[in-house]
N, C-alpha and C positions, 0 to 999 in steps of 0.2 A: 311309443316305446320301441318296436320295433324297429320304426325306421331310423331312429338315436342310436341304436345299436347295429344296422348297417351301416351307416354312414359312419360311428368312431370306428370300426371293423375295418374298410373299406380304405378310410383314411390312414389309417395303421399298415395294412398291407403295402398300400402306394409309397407312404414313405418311407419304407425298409426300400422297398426298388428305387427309388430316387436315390437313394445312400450309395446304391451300388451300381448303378449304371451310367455307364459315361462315356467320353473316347479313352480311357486310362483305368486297363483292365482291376477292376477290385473286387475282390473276396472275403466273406466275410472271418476265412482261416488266415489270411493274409493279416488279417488284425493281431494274430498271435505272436506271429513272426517274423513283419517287415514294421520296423519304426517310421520308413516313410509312410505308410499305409493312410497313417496315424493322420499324419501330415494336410494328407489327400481330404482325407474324412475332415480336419477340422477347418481347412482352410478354402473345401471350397464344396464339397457334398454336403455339410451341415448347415452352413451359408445359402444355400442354393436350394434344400429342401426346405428351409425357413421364410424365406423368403416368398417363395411358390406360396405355401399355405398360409402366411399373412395377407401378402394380395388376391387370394381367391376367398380367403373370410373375408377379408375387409372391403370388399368390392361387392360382393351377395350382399351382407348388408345394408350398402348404400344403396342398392339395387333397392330393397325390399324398401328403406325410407323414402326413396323419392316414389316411388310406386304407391305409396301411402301417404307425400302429403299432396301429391297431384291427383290422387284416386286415381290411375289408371294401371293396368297391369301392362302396359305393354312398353312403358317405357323404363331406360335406365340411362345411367352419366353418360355411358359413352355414344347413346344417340340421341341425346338432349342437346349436344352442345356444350358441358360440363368437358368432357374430356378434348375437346377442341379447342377450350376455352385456356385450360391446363395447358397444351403443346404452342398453345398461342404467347403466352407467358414467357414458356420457356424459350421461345426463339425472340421472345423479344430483350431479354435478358442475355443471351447470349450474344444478339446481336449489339446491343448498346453496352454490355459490362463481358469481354471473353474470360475472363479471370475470374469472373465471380463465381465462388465457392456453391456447393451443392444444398445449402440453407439459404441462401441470396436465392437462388433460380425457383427453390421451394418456397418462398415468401409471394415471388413474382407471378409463381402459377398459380397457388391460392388463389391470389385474389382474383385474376383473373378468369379462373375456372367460375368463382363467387359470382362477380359480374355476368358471363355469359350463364348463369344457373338463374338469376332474377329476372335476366333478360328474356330466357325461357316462358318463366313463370308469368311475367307479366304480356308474354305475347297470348300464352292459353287463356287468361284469365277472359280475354274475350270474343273467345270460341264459344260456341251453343251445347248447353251440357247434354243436349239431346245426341250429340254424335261425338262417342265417346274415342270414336277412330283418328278423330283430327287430331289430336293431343299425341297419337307417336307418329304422326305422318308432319306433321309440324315440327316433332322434335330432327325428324331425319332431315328435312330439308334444312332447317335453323343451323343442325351441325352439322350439312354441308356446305351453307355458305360460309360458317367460319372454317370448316375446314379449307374451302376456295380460298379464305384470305389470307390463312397460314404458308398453305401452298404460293403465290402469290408474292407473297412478304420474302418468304425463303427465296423464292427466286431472284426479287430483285438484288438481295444481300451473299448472293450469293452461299447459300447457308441450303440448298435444294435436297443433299445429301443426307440430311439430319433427320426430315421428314419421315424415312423409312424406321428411322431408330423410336423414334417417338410415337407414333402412332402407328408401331406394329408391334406387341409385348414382346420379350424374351429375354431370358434367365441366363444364357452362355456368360454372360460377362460377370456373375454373381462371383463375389468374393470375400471372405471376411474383412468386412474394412467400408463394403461398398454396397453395401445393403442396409446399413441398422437405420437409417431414417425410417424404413417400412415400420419399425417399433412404434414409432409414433402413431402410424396409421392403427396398429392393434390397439394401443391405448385409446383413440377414438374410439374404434368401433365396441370396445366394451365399455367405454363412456356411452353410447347411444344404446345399451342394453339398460343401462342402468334407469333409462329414460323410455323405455321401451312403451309403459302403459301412457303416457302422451305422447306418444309417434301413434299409437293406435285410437284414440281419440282424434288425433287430428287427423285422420282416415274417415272420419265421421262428416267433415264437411266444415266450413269457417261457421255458421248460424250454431249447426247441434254442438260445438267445441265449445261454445263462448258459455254455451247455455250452461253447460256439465262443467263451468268454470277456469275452463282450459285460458290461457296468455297465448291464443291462438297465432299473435305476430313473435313471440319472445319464440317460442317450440319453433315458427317455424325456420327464423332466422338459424336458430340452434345448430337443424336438420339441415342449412345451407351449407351453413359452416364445414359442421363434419363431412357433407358429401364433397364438398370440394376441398380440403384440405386431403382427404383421404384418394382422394383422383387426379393431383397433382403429386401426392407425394408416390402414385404408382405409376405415374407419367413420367416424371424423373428419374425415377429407379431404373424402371424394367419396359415401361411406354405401355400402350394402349392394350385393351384386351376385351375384345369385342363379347356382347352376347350373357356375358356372366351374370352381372346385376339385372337380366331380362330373366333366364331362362331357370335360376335355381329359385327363386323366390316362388316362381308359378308351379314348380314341382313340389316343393314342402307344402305351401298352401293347399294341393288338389289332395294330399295325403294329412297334413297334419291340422290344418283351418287356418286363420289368419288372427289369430293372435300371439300379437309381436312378443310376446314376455315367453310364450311357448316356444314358436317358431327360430324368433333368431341364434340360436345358438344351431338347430337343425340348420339354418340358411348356413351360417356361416361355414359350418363343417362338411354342406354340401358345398360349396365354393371352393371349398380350397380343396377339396377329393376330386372336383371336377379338373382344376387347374393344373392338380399332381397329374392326371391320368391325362391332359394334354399335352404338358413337360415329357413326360414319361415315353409314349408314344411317339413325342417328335424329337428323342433320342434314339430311341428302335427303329423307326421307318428306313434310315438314310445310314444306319451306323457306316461309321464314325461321324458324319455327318450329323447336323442338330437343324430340322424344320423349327422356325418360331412357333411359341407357344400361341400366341394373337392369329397365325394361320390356321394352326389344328383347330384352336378353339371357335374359329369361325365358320369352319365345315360341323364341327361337333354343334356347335350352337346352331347355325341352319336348322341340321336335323333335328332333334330338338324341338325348337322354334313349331318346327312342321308337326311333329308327332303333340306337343301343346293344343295345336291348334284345332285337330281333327281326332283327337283321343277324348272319348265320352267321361265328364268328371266320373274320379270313384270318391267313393267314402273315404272320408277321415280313418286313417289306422290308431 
């Protein structure tokens, strides 16, 4: 309870300064008495803090399900392979279709994020369950060699430039107009709430799921789908954003336990307060100047990562 009520608290604060900060000085008395103010606020602060906090829930989330149907805590999309697989799509789309619309490139990364997430799954599957480390040191190597190939591909097509846009997040370009495919992503991710007490069952392992009745391949195809639908459609948007679906799911968890019908709504709302307050920060650091959010969030997530690692569990609040 507590921590439900720091984090909608938290989340609240962030987005009042998301509204207001920016290179294009805004006040919130300015609302009274400039009609452009208005303007500012609907067309590209309101766009821009929406957008932030659908991709930082809807990306915790996925975090949390693929950590759950791989049993491992240490992995998430974007160092499985899932989000390489995403920017893989997208430059191949780009490069065989340039015209093709912002639903064409999101069809094209789906699936391909889909394929590099089985392709994942079936290289862990014959790992030794006794060493539960291989499973993220396998996912980082697997997404770098698709990242190598992305890199690579781009090169030869001359397309090397895009690389930095895709697989480095950020919100500057957020506009009304150029952002609501992320709706879709929110729609998933309270679709995979809904389903929440079989994402946690399948956490249980493929033998105890079958036993307890679970459709252990239907859940998990389910859980593919969503993560990669929802990591192409943040790929597209706003590109890559390291760290997130690793580090907030293991923070609810040491405080709240690990059931998903509990937790996700705490993951989600840590996600997106974390991703505000990386936004937010890499507007202040440089003013006028905007650091990417996929940078800040990668020194924040280090740390993090670190203090995870060597901070002794506490109790459940």
């Amino acid at each position: 309870m507590r921590l439900g009520l720091l984090l909608g608290g938290g989340l609240f604060v962030l987005g009042l300064l998301s509204l207001f900060v920016g290179v294009i000085p805004l006040q919130p008395v300015d609302l009274l008495r400039d009609p452009a103010a208005w303007e500012l606020l609907r067309d590209s602060r309101v766009p821009r803090t929406l957008a932030v906090v659908i991709t930082g829930g809807a990306l915790a989330v996925c975090g949390a399900l693929l950590q759950s149907m791989v049993r491992n805590r240490f992995v998430e999309p974007m160092t499985t392979g899932t989000g390489q697989g995403a920017a893989l799509g997208i430059l191949f789309a780009t490069w065989a279709a340039p015209e093709a619309g912002l639903l064409t490139k999101m069809a094209v990364a789906s699936t391909t994020a889909l394929l590099a997430s089985v392709g994942f799954l079936l290289i862990i599957q014959r790992l030794p369950p006794t060493q539960p480390l291989l499973i993220p040191l396998v996912g980082l190597i697997y997404g770098g060699v698709l990242g190598a190939g992305v890199t690579f591909i781009a090169y030869q097509g001359d397309l090397i430039q895009y690389i930095d846009v895709w697989m480095n997040g950020e919100f500057s370009g957020v506009l009304r107009g150029r952002y609501e495919l992320l709706w879709v992503a929110a729609f998933v991710a309270v679709l995979t709430y809904m389903a929440a007490d079989q994402f946690a069952i399948l956490g249980l392992g493929r033998t105890a799921s079958i036993n307890l009745g679970l459709n252990y391949e239907q859940v998990m195809i389910v859980g593919l789908l969503a993560i990669s639908v929802v990591t192409a459609l943040v790929v597209v948007t706003v590109g890559a954003i390291p760290f997130l679906g690793l580090v907030v799911p293991n923070i609810v968890a040491r405080y709240a336990g690990d059931n998903l019908r509990r937790t996700l709504p705490l993951i989600a709302s840590g996600g997106a307060a974390l991703v505000l307050a990386s936004d937010v920060i890499g507007r202040l650091l440089r003013h006028p100047f905007e650091i990417p959010v996929g940078t800040v969030m990668g020194i924040l997530g280090a740390v993090i990562f670190l203090w995870l690692l060597y901070r002794p569990r506490s109790h459940a609040l």
